[in-house]
N, C-alpha and C positions, 0 to 999 in steps of 0.2 A: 173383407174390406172391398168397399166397391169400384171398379176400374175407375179410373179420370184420367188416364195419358191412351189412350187412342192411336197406333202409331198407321192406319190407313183410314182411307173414306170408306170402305170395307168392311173393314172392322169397326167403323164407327154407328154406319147406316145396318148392319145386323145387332146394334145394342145399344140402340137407338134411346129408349128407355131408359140404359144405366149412363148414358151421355144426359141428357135432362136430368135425372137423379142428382149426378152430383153434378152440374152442374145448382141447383136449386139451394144443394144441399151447403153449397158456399164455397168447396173448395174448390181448387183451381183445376180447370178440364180442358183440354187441348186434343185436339185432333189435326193429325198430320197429314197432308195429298202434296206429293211428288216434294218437293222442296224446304215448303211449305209447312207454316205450325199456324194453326186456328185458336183461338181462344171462346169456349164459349161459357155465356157466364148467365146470371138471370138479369133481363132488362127492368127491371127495379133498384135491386144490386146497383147498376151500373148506371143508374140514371143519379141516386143518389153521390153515387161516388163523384162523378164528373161535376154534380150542382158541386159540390165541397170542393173537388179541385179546382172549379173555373167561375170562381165568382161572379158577379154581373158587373160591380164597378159603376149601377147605375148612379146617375146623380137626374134629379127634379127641379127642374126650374122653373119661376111663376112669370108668363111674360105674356102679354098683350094681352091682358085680362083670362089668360087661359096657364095650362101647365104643360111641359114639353120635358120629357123621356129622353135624355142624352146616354148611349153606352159610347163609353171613348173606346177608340180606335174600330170600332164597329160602323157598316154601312147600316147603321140599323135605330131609328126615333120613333117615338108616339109623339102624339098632342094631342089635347080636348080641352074643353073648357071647364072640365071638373078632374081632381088626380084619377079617379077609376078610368073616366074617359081617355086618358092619356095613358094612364097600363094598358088598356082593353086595346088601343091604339098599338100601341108597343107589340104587344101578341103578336096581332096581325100582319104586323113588321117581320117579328121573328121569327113566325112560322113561312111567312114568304119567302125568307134568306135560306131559313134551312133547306124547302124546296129548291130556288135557285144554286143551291151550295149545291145538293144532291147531281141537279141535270147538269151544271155546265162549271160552277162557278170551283167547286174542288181539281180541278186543272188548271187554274190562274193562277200565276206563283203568289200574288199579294191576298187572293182565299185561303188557299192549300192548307193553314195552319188553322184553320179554324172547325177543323173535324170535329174533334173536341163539342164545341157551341152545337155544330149541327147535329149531332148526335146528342145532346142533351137537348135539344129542342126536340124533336123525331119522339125521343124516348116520354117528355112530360105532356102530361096535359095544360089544360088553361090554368087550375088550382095551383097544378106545382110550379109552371113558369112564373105566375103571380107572386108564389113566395120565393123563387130565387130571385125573379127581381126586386122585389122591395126588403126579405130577410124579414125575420121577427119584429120590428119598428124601425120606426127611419129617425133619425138624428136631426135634427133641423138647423138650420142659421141662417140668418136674414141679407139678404141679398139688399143692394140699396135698391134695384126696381121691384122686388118682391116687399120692401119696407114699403114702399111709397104704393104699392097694390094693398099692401094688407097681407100679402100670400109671400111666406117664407120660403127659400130653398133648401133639399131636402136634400142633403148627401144621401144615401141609401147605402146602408149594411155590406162592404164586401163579405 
């Protein structure tokens, strides 16, 4: 059976190998330094896990002839004047917070909880942030300024 409990940095960095092994391999691998317990796991693994645990919430709204990307309780929107424009908008949002999460913004007590987010930003590309924002299809209902546009608003899939 191959190690996965690690109990020094030591012993981890001369079996280095059978640390990524099973690590890869799915099950759970930890490595200990001084007090301390590390988890390491594969960043796919764990990119997908966090999309499932921490839905987007996004909702789409059709206003000023254009569409606008709301995640609640996020410092974080798109717009454009077509729905892609306004994901591709979003991204760009995303990827900035997670940056900012990274240098300064995970020491503000109203960030700190949002590891999670930044860490599955960090982890996906453009593909996969696209589908944890919008989910497999979006569910639609008509807004009264999205009726009177013609452009419905789009709950999105938690």
């Amino acid at each position: 059976m191959t190690s996965r409990h690690f109990t020094s940095y030591t012993q981890a960095r001369q079996q280095f190998r059978a640390v990524l092994d099973a690590a890869s391999s799915g099950v759970v691998t930890t490595i200990e330094r001084d007090d301390e317990r590390f988890l390491v796991v594969s960043a796919e693994q764990q990119r997908r896990d966090l999309a499932a645990l921490r839905p987007s919430r996004a909702s789409v709204v059709a206003e000023g002839g254009g569409w606008a990307i709301i995640l609640p309780g996020l410092p974080v929107h798109g717009d454009g004047e077509t729905f892609d424009e306004a994901i591709d908008d979003a991204l760009v949002s995303l990827r900035e917070y997670a940056e900012d999460w990274n240098t300064r913004l995970r020491r503000a007590p109203n960030h700190a909880q949002n590891h999670v987010l930044a860490e599955l930003i960090e982890l996906s590309d453009d593909d996969q942030l696209r589908e944890w924002l919008v989910g497999g299809g979006a569910a639609t209902q008509a807004t009264e300024e999205g009726s009177e546009q013609g452009q419905p608003e789009r709950q999105l899939p938690a």
